[in-house]
Each structure stands twice: as structure tokens, then as C-alpha cells.
N, C-alpha and C positions, 0 to 999 in steps of 0.2 A: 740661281736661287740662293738667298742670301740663308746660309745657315748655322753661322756662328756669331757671336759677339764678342768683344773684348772691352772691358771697361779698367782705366784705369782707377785707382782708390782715391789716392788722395790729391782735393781739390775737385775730384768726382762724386764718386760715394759718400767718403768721408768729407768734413771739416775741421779746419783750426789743426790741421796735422803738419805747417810749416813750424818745428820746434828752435829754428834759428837766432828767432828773437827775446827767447826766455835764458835760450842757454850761454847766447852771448850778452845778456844781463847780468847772469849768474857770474861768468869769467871778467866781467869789464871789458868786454871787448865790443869793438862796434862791427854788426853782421857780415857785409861784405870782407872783414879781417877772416873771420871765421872759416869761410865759403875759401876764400881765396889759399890761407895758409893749406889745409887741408884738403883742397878738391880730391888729388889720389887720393891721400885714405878713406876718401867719405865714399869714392868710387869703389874701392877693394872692397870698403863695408856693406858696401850692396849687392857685391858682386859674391858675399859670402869667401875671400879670402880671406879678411882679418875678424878675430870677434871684435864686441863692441870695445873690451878691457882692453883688448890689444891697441883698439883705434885709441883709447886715453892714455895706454901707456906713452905710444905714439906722440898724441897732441903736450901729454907733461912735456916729454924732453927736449919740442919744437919749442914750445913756450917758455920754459923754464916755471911752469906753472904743476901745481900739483893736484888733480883732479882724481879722487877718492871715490866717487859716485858716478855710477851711469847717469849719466844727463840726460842723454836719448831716451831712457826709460823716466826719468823723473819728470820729465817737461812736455809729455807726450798724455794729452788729452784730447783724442778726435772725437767728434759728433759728427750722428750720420746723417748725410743727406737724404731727407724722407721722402721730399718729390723724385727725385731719381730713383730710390730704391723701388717705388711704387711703377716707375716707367720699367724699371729692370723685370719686374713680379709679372707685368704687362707680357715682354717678350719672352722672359722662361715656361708662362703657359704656350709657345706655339714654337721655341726654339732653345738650341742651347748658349746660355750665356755663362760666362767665364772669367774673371779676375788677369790681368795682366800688370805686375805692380812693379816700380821699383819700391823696394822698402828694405827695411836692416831688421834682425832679429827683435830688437825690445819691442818694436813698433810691432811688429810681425807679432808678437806673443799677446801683446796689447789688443789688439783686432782679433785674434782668437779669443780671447779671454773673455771680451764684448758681444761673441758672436755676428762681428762683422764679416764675416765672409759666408754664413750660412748660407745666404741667398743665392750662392754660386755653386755653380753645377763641379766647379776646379778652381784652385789657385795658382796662380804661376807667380809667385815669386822670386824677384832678381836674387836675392841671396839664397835660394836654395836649389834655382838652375844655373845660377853662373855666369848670367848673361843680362847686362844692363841697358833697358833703351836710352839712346837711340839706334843700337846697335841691331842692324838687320837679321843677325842672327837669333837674336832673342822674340821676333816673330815671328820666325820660320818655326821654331824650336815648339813655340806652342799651335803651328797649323800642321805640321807634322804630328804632334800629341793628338791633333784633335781632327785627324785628318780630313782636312779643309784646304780649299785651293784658297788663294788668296782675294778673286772675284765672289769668291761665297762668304766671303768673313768683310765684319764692321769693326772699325779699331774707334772708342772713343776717349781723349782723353787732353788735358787741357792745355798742354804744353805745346806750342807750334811744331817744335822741332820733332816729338813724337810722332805726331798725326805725323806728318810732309814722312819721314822715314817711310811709317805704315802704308803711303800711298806711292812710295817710289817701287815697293813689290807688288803693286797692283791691288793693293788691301783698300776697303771704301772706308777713307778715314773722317771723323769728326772732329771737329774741334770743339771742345766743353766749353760753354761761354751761358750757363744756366741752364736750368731744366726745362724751361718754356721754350728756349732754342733747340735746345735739344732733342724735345718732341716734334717739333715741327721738322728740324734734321732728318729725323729717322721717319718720319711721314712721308718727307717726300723721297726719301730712298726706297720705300715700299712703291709708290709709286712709279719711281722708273722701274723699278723691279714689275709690275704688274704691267707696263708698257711695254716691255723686251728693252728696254735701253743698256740693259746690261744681259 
């Protein structure tokens, strides 16, 4: 019996929450510079080891560059996805459904302050448990929280490498590919669900 959800945020719920190409506007740098100099700190900053100032003190002394302003907070404007929220509204009348996110504080403050997470029964954010997907621990952590086997929980979320994680623990993962897939997804997981196929 399928009894938990997990949805990831962003590129899920939310939109326009990729702030990569604003903020390497902002510096003159072009995106993949950005991603690539960076990966561990952007990793620790998810992971809630470094705050955000820390990651810019960080990224100055890489670049030799002097960044004064949280960027992550200034370039961070999500809109939320309404067809999927209304699919989420759907399965929290009959189940519990749950937030599973990598994200960083400003973002993280940002979606509170918007009331993007209201719709969730819990949050599990990467920087405030410590543990970042695709790392199998960061799912266990919340089927543990939510004590769920992994054949009773649905992982949805748009990133290959997340889903394939989610389903090497036996979690029934999705891959987000819009919200008219997505229904139909979860349609027919009810369905093997009401068949016994699981």
C-alpha cells in the first residue's frame, strides 16, 4: 500500500528556481564556469556545512573577485507550479505527502516566506538534515522520519539521477517530465497498486 510521497521542489513544485544564469550574469562569468569552479562548495551549501557568506567568502578568494551581496538570495524568484500543486492537494486528501528538496538557506527562507511548503505535511531539507541527493542516505533519513518501507513511498522528482537513486532502494520513483505525465504516472501506479503488482 502506497503511503507516502516525496516530491521534489524545484523544477517540481516550483519554477524558474535554476538561479545560475542570473548570477553568472551578474559576475561575467559563463554558467558551466560557475557549476564547475564551485561544485563542493555549492555541495557543503546544501549539505548546510557552510552558510551562504561563507560560500562567497569562498567563491571571492577562488576568483579573485569581490562579491558583497548574497546572490543566491537576490536572484532567487520561484513560481509555483499550480498544476502539480492541485495534483499534490489531490493525494494529501487520502495520504501523506512530504517535501524532499536539495536547496540552501536563502532559497529555503524564500519558499517559507512565500508559503511554498504549506501544502506539505513535512519538509526535509538537504541543508537542515545534512544529507544531499543522490545520496541514499538522504532517503532512508526521511523513510525512517516517516516510517515507511520503501515499497509504500513514491519519490518524484525531475532529475534522472535522483529518481534511479530512489529506486535502487526499492522506493517507486518518478521521473517529472510535466504535470499531465505526472498524472498519468501516478495513475497508473494506483493501479498496479489496486492490481497486487506490488
Amino acid at each position: 500500500m502506497l503511503k507516502l510521497y516525496i516530491f521534489d521542489m524545484g523544477g517540481v513544485v516550483s519554477l524558474n528556481t535554476d538561479v545560475s544564469e542570473q548570477i553568472s550574469a551578474r559576475l561575467g562569468l559563463d554558467t558551466g564556469n560557475l557549476w564547475e569552479l564551485m561544485r563542493e562548495e555549492i555541495v557543503s551549501l546544501m549539505a548546510g556545512s557552510i552558510t551562504a557568506a561563507e560560500f562567497w567568502r569562498q567563491f571571492s578568494s577562488k576568483r579573485d573577485l569581490q562579491v558583497d551581496e548574497d546572490l543566491w538570495a537576490l536572484t532567487f524568484q520561484p513560481r509555483p507550479n499550480r498544476e502539480v500543486i492541485e495534483t499534490i492537494r489531490a493525494l494529501k486528501a487520502e495520504t501523506r505527502v512530504v517535501v524532499g528538496t536539495n536547496t540552501i538557506e536563502p532559497h529555503y527562507q524564500v519558499h517559507s516566506k512565500n508559503g511554498d511548503y504549506d501544502i506539505f505535511n513535512r519538509v526535509y531539507a538537504s541543508h537542515q538534515i545534512g544529507l544531499v541527493k543522490p545520496d541514499p542516505a538522504f532517503y532512508t533519513y526521511i523513510l525512517n522520519s516517516e516510517n515507511c518501507s520503501p515499497a509504500e513511498t513514491v519519490f518524484v522528482d525531475d532529475a534522472e539521477i535522483n529518481v534511479e537513486a530512489a529506486r535502487k532502494l526499492g522506493i517507486h520513483g518518478l521521473r517529472f517530465e510535466g504535470a499531465a505525465k505526472l498524472r498519468r504516472d501516478l495513475a497508473a501506479l494506483k493501479r498496479d497498486e489496486r492490481d497486487g503488482l506490488f
